[in-house]
N, C-alpha and C positions, 0 to 999 in steps of 0.2 A: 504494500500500500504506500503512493508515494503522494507527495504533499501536491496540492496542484497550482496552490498560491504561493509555494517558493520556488518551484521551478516553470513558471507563467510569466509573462507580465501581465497586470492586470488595471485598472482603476476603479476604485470603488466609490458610490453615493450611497448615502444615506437619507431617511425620511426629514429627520430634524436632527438638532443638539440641542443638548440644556442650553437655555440662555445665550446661545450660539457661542457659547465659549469653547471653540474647536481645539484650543490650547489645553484645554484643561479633558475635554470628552469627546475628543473629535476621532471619526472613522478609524483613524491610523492605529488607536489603541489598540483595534481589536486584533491587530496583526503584529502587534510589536515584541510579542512573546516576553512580556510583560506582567507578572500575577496584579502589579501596582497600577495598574493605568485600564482603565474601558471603554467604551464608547457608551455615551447615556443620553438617552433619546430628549426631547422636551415630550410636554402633555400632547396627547389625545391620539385618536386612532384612525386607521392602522399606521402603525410603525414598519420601515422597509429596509431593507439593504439591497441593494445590488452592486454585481460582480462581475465587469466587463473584461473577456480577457482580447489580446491581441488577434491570437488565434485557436482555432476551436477546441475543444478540452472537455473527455470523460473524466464524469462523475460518479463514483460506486456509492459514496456516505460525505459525511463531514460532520462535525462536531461543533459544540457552541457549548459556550460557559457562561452562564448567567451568574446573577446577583440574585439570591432570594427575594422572593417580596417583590421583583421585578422582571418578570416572566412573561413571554411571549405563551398566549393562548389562542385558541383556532389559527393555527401557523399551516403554512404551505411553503414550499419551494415552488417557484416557474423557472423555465427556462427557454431560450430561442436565438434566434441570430444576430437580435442585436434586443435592446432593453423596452425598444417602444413596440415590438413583438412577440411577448414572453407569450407563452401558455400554460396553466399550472398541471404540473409533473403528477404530485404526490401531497398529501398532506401529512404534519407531523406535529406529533402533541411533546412536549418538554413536562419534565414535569419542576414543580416550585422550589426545586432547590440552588444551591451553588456550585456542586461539582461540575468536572466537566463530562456532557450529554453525547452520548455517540446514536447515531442516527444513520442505518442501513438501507439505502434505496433497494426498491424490489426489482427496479430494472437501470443498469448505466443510463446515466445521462449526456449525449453529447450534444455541446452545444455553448458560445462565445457570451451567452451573456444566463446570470443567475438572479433570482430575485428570490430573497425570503421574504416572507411578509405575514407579520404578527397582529391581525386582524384587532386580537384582544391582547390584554395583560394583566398577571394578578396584582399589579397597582393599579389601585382605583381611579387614579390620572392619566391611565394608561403608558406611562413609563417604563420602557425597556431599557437594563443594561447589561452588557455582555462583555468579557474580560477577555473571550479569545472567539475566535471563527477561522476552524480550517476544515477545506474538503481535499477529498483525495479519490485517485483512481483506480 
């Protein structure tokens, strides 16, 4: 199983940040292989990420490590050729905790752009945060 966002190039967007303070909880955390640093959404919902790479790229799983108390609920991945064409893949439930979440697709996915998107959240504000995000093939 090999990582696909270290051996990728990629660019990634996200739905929002706190307070737009990107210094402090912007996108990049979640990749920084960091336990200290996350990406942390502002209020309301859905919350999104996508994951554009160069060139096209299987997906078997990927992982996400949330913050308790701040959890992505009715979650889906999409994906497609580019991000304003996703189509969603698979859905996938996290459940409330902190560890990190391994998540097994029933079929690879190939395909240049990724979109997770966390419809809900067990914060009532709907605030999601996540200390790490990797997929692999």
């Amino acid at each position: 199983m090999s990582s696909v966002l270290k051996e990728n190039k990629f660019e990634c967007r996200v739905s929002s940040v706190l307070n737009k303070n990107i210094r402090s909880y912007g996108k990049n955390h979640m990749f920084d292989d960091s336990a200290e640093t996350c990406w942390n959404s502002d209020a309301g919902t859905p919350q999104w990420i996508v994951i554009n790479f160069e060139e096209e790229c299987t997906v078997s799983s990927f992982e996400i490590e949330f913050q308790g108390g701040f959890v992505g609920k009715d979650c889906h991945i999409e994906a497609g050729n580019d991000e304003k064409n996703t189509t969603i893949v698979e859905a996938f439930n996290p459940e409330d905790r902190n560890n990190l979440q391994k998540f097994k697709l029933k079929d690879q996915i190939k395909a240049k752009s990724f979109k997770f998107v966390f419809n809900q959240s067990t914060d009532f504000f709907g605030r999601i945060i996540i200390y790490n995000l990797s997929l692999y093939s």
